[in-house]
N, C-alpha and C positions, 0 to 999 in steps of 0.2 A: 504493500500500500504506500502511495505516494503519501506527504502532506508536509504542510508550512509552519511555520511560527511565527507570528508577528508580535510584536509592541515587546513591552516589562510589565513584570507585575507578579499576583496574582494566578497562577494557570487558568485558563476555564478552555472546555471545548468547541467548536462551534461547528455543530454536524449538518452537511446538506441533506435535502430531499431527494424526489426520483427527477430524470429528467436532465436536469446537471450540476455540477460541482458546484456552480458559484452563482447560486440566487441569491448574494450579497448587496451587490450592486454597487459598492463600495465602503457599505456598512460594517464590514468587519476592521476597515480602517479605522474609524470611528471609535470602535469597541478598543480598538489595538492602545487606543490612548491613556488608559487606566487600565487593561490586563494584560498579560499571556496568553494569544490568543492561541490556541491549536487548531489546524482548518488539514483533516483528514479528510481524504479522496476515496471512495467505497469502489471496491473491485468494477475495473470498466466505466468509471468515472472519470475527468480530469486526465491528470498524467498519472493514475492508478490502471495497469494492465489489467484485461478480463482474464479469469482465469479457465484452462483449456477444457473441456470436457466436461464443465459444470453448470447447474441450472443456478443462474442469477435474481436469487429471490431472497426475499428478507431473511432466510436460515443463512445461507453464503455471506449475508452482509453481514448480519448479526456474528459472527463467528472472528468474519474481520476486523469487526469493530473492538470485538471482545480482545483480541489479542492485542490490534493497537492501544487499546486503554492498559493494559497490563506492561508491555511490554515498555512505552513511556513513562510507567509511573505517575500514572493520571487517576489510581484506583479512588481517590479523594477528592478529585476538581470536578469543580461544575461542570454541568455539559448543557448545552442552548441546542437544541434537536428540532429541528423543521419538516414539517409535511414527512414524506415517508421515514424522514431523517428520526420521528417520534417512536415511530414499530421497531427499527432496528433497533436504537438506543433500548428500551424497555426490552426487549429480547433477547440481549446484549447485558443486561442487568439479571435477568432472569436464568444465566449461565453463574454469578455469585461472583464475589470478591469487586465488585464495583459500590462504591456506596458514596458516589458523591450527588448535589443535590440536581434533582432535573427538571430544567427547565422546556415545555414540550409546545411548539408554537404550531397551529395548525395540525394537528392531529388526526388524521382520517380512523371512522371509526367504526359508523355505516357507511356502505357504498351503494346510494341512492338511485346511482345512473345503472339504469336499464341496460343501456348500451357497453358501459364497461362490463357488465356483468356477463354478455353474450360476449365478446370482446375476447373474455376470460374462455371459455370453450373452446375456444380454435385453438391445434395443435400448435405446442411452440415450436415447431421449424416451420410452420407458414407463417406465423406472427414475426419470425426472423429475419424470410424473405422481403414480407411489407414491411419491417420494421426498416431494413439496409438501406430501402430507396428514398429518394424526396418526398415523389408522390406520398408513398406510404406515412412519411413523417411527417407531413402536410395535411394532408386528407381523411388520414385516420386518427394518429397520434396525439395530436394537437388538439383534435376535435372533442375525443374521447378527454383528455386533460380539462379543457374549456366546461366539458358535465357537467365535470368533479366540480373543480374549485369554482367556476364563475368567468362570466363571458371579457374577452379583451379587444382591444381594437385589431386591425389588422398589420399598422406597425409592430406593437410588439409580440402578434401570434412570429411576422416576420424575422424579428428580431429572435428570437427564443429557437426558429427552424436552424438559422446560423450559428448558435448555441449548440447547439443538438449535435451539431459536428465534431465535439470532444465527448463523446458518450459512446461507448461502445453498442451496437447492438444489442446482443444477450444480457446487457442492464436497464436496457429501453423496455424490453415486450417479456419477458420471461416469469414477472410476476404474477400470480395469482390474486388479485388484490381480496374476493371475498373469501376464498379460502385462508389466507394466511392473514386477513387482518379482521374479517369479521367475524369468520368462527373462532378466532384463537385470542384476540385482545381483553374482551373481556375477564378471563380467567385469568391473565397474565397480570390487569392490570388490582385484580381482589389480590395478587400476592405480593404485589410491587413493597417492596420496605422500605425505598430508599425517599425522600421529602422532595413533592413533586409538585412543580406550581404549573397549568394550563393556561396558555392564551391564543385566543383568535383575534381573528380581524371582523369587526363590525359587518363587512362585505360580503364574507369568506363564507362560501357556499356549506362548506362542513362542519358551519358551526352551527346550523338548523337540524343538521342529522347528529350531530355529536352531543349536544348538548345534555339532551336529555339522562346521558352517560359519565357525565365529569360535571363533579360538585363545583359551583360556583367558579367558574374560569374566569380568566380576566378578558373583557375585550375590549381592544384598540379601537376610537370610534375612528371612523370614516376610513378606516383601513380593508385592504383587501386581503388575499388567502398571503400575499409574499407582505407581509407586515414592516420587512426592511425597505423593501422599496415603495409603500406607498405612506406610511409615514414612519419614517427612521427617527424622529427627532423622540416621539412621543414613546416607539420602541425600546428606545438608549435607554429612554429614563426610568421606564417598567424594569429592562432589567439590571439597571448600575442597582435600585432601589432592591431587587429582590437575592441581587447578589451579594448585598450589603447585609443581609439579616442571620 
């Protein structure tokens, strides 16, 4: 596994979603200014290599994750988990010896859209084939993303296809999303030990399906599902404040 270190301080972790490495937008600069930030690359993300012969799903992540936190001596430091970046963290934690506190932003938890859930059925080496081309990544990927969290303009569906280019395949389509996140979270999150604070974004489409599952979360008003990028100021301060406690 690739990953970075920025600023001084404090360690804390800052784990991406699905999709790609760096829905920051430049917000972990930010953050870098009062911590240590660690920004870990999940197998076939960023300049983290896919691994040969493996299905790319939140166990392979989790697994990765788990050894990065270990192997840095991070068993103690915050960790800021985003969008899918939430299931692997907690399933990552669910492997023992992590007990720092977690912060989980955007958390899928029902998976509401119809169409990912059919999505989900087609064998993974045709979801690999659509997954490798534009088209596919355009037409399907994007669309099916847009369900989930909530609709974007077409500059930034744009922008995010050219994104899509440091993503390996088999980390793009290989997930399961109802299998592994909505029959499995539940139980995972009744055993969680470790002090775990929830926030959405005002906007953010899974926080009407999640809610009803996570006690009193925090949410960002007029924010969307990526909370860094649509308000980073009011974000910093949620979490300088809960990192502080």
């Amino acid at each position: 596994m690739s990953y970075s270190i920025i600023g001084k301080g404090t360690a804390i972790v800052l784990l991406h979603g699905s999709m790609i490495s760096n829905p920051w937008k430049g917000f972990e600069k930010e953050l870098a200014k009062y911590y240590k930030v660690y920004l870990p690359h999940l197998p076939g993300f960023g300049a983290s290599e896919a691994v040969n012969n493996q299905i790319h799903n939140t166990e392979l992540f989790s697994e990765a994750f788990h050894l990065f936190i270990k192997n840095a001596l991070l068993e103690k430091a915050p960790i800021i988990a985003f969008s899918l970046g939430t299931i692997v963290a907690v399933k990552a934690i669910s492997k023992g010896g992590i007990n720092g506190k977690l912060i989980l932003i955007g958390m899928p938890l029902i998976i509401s859209s119809k169409k990912l859930k059919k999505a989900s059925l087609i064998p993974v080496w045709i979801k690999r084939i659509l997954g490798s081309t534009v088209w596919g990544r355009s037409k399907i990927l994007i669309p099916l993303l847009r369900d989930v969290i909530g609709a974007a303009d077409k500059k930034r569906n744009t922008q995010l296809l050219k994104e899509l280019e440091t993503t390996d395949t088999h980390a793009l389509v290989d997930l399961d999303p109802y299998k592994e996140i909505e029959l499995q979270m539940p139980r995972l999150l009744k055993k969680l030990g470790n002090e775990a604070i929830y926030i959405y974004g005002a906007n953010d489409k899974l926080l009407k399906t999640s809610k009803n599952l996570i006690k009193n979360p925090i949410i960002i008003k007029e924010a969307e599902h990526n909370v860094f990028r649509s308000q980073p100021k009011s974000t910093l301060n949620i979490l300088r404040y809960h990192l502080k406690k």
